[in-house]
C-alpha positions in Angstrom: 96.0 106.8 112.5 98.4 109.1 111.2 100.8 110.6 114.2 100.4 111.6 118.2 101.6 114.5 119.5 101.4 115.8 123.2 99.2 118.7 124.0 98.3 120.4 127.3 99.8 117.1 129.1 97.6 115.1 127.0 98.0 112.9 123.8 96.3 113.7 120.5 95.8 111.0 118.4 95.7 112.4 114.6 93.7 110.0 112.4 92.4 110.0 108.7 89.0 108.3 107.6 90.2 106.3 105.2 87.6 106.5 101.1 85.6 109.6 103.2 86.7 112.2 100.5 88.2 114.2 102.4 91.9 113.4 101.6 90.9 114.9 98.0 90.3 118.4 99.4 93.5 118.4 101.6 91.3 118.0 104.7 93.1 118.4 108.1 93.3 115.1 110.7 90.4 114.2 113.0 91.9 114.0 116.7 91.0 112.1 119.5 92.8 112.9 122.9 93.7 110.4 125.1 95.6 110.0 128.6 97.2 106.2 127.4 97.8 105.5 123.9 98.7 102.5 123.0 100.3 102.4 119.5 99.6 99.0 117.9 99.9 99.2 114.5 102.1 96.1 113.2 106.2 96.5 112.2 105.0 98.7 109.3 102.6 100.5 110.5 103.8 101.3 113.9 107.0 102.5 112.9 105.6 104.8 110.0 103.3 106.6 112.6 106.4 107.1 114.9 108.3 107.9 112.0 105.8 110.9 111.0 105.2 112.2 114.8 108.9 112.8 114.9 108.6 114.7 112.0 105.9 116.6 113.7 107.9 117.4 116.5 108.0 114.4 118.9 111.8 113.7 120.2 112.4 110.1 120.0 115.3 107.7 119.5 117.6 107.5 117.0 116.7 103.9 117.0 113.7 104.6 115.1 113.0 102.5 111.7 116.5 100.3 112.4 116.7 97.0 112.7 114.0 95.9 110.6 114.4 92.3 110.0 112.3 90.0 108.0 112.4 87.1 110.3 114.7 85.1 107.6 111.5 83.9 106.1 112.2 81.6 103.1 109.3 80.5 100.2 110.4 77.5 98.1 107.8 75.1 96.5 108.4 70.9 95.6 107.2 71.0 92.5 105.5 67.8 90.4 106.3 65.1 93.0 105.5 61.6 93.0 102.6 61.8 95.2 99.4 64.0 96.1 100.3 67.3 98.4 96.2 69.2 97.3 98.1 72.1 98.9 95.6 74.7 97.0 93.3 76.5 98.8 89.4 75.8 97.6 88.3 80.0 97.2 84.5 79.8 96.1 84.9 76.4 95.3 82.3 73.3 96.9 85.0 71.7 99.4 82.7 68.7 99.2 84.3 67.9 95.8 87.6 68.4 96.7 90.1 66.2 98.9 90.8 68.4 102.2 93.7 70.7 102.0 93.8 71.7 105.8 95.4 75.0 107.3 99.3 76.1 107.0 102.0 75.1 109.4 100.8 71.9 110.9 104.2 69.9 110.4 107.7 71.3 110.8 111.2 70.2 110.9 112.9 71.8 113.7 116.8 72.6 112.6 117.2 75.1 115.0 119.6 73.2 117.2 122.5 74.5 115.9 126.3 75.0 117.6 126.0 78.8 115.7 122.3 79.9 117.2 122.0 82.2 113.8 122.9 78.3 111.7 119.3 77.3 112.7 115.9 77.2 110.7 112.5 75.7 111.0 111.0 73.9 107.8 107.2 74.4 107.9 104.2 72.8 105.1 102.2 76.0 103.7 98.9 75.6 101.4 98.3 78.6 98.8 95.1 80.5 98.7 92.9 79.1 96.1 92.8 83.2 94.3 96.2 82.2 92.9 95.6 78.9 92.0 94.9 80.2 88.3 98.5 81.4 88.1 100.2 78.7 89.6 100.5 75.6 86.4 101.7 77.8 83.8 103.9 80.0 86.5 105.4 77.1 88.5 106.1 75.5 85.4 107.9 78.2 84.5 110.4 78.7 87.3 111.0 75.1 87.0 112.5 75.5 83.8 114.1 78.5 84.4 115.5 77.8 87.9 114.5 74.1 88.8 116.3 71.4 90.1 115.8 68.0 89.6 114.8 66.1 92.6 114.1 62.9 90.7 116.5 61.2 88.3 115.2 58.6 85.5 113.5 58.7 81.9 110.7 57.0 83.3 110.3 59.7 86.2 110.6 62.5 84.0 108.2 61.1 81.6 105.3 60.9 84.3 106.7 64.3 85.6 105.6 65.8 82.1 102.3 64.1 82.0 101.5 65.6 85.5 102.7 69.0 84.0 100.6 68.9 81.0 97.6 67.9 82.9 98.1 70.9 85.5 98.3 73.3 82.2 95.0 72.1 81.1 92.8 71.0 84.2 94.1 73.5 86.2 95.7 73.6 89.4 93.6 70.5 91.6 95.1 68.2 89.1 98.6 67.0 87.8 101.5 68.9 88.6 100.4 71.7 91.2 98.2 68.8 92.8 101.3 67.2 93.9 103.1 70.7 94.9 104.7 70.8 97.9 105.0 74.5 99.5 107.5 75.5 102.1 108.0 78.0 104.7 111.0 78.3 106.2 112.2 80.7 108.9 115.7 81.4 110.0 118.4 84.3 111.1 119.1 87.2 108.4 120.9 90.1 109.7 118.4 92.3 110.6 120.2 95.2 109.6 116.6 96.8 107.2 116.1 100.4 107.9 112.7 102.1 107.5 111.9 105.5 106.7 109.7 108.1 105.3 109.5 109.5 101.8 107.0 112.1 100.6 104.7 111.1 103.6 105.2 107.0 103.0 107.1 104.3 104.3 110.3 102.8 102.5 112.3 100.0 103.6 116.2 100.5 102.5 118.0 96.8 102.9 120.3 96.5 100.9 121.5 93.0 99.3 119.6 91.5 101.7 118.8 88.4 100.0 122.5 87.6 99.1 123.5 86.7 102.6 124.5 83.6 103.0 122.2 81.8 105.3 119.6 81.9 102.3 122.2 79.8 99.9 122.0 77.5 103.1 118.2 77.3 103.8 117.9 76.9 99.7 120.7 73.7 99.8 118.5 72.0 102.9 114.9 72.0 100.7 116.3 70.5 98.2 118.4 68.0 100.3 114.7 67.8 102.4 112.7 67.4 99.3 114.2 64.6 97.4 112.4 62.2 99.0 109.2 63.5 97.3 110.3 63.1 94.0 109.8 66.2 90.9 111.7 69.6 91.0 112.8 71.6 93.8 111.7 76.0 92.7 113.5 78.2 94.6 111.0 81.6 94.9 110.8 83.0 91.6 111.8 86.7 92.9 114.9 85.3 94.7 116.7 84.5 91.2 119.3 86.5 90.2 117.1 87.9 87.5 115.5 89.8 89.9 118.0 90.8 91.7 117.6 88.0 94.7 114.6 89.4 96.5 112.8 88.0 99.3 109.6 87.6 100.6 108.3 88.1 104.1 105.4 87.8 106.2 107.0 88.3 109.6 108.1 91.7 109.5 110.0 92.5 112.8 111.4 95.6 114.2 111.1 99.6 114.1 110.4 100.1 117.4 112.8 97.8 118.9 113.5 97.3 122.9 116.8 98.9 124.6 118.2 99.5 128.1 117.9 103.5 126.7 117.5 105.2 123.8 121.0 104.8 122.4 120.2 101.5 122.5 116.1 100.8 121.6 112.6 102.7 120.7 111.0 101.6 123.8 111.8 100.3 127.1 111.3 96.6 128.3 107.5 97.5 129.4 107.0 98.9 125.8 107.6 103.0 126.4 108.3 105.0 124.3 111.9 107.1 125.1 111.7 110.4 125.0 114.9 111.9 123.5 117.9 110.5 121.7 119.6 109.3 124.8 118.9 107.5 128.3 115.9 106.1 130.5 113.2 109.1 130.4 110.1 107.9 128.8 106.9 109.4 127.7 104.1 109.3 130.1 101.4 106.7 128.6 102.8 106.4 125.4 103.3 102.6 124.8 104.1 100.4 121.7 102.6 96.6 121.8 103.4 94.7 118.6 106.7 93.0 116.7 107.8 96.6 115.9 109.3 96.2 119.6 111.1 92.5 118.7 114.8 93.1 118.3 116.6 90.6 116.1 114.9 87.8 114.1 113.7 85.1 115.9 113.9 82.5 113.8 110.6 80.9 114.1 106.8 82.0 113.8 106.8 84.6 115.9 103.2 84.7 116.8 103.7 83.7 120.6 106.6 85.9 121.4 104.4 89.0 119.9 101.4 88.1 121.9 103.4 87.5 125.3 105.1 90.6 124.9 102.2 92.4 124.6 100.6 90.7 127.0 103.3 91.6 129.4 103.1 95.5 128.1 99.4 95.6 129.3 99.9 93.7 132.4 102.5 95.9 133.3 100.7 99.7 132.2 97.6 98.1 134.4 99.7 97.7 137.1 
């Protein structure tokens, strides 16, 4: 899907097949046309397509690609503890030689009752995909060196820590160090202040200095206050280092599309319209957005329910 425009009071849904060919020859759009469109396209997605039917002529807010936010996702790993974590995904390996390493987010530690709402964070277990277990001994063990920080104090400690690492370097990553690998997840309150746009036809995301805000300094200090108990070294993500400029990582992209009282304020309305102009209430006639383009602010927690119940409430409400 590429942009919607409105056309003899109906809406025409532009669309590209994607590895047809046709995008080598300069090939106009396919259309469909439609009387409801429902525009469901993720954070990214959803707000591109906006973004390039406004440059086709669609009025909408000026609220369009702000307040982007990236959930205040956090990736931090416990590397080389004292006990088994088998964190690594099998990929095309037999599970039945493995031990089981079970799906993501099945523990948490719930900091989120907090005087300051934006203070709080949830702690959550991950398990890697087993594709990147190849990178993980000699990249970990890396970063540990480079960034670690000692979780574990002693000769003796240290001494087994080594073994474990030397192990990982050789058997691979279902042994020694990355065996006993702890990943974490953590989500939390950034500012929510990322901007998307388009240049030459693709989306951008402009956030400046985002991961230099100082709730990430906090979530960093409470893993490795949270990890100590588990022994080994606690690695900060690799990207968020200085040396690269403190980037972050998320996979709870929010925002684009977000929800107002009017335009000045939001994309949509509260039932998930779209606005139709720069300021106050008028909306477009079946034109809806249904995804966590539409969330606000970060939410500070996986945001998979709030996503679905709004959407659920969109369509419950356009049946209606």
């Amino acid at each position: 899907m590429r942009y919607v425009e409105k056309v003899d009071g109906r809406w025409l849904v532009h669309y590209q097949l994607l590895d047809s060919g046709r995008e080598a020859f300069d090939a106009p759009t396919l259309t469909v046309s439609a009387d409801v469109v429902f525009v469901s396209a993720g954070t990214l997605g959803s707000t591109e397509i906006l973004l390039r039917s406004r440059e086709k002529g669609l009025s909408t807010s000026d609220k369009l690609g702000q307040h982007m936010t990236g959930n205040g996702d956090v990736l931090a790993f416990g590397y080389n503890g004292d006990g088994a974590i088998d964190g690594i995904g099998y990929g095309h390996r037999d599970p039945k030689k493995m031990a089981p390493v079970g799906p993501c987010l099945t523990g948490v530690i719930d900091l989120r009752e907090q005087p300051v709402l934006t203070d709080g964070m949830v702690i959550e277990e991950g398990s890697i995909p087993g594709a990147l277990g190849g990178f993980l001994p000699s990249g970990l063990a890396g970063a540990a060196v480079v960034g670690g920080r000692e979780e574990d104090t002693g000769i003796a400690s240290r001494l087994r820590q080594i073994g474990r690492e030397a192990e990982s370097l050789i058997g691979g990553p279902y042994v020694g160090a990355i065996k006993n690998t702890q990943t974490y997840l953590v989500m939390t309150h950034d500012d929510g202040n990322g901007r998307m746009y388009l240049a030459k036809d693709e989306l951008r995301v402009d956030w400046p200095s985002v991961g230099k805000q100082p709730i990430f300094q906090k979530v960093n200090e409470t893993l490795y206050e949270a990890g100590k108990p588990l022994g080994g070294r606690y690695v900060e993500n690799p990207i968020w280092t200085k040396l690269f400029g403190q980037q972050l990582i998320t996979v709870h992209p929010l925002g684009g599309c977000v929800m107002g009282a009017d335009a000045g304020q939001g994309v949509v309305n509260h039932k998930g319209q779209v606005f139709s102009g720069m300021s106050g209430t008028d909306v477009y006639e079946g034109l809806y957005v249904s995804d966590g383009s539409v969330v606000p602010l970060p939410l500070g927690v996986n945001p998979l329910l709030t996503i679905s119940a709004l959407a659920a409430r969109v369509c419950a409400l356009a049946a209606k």
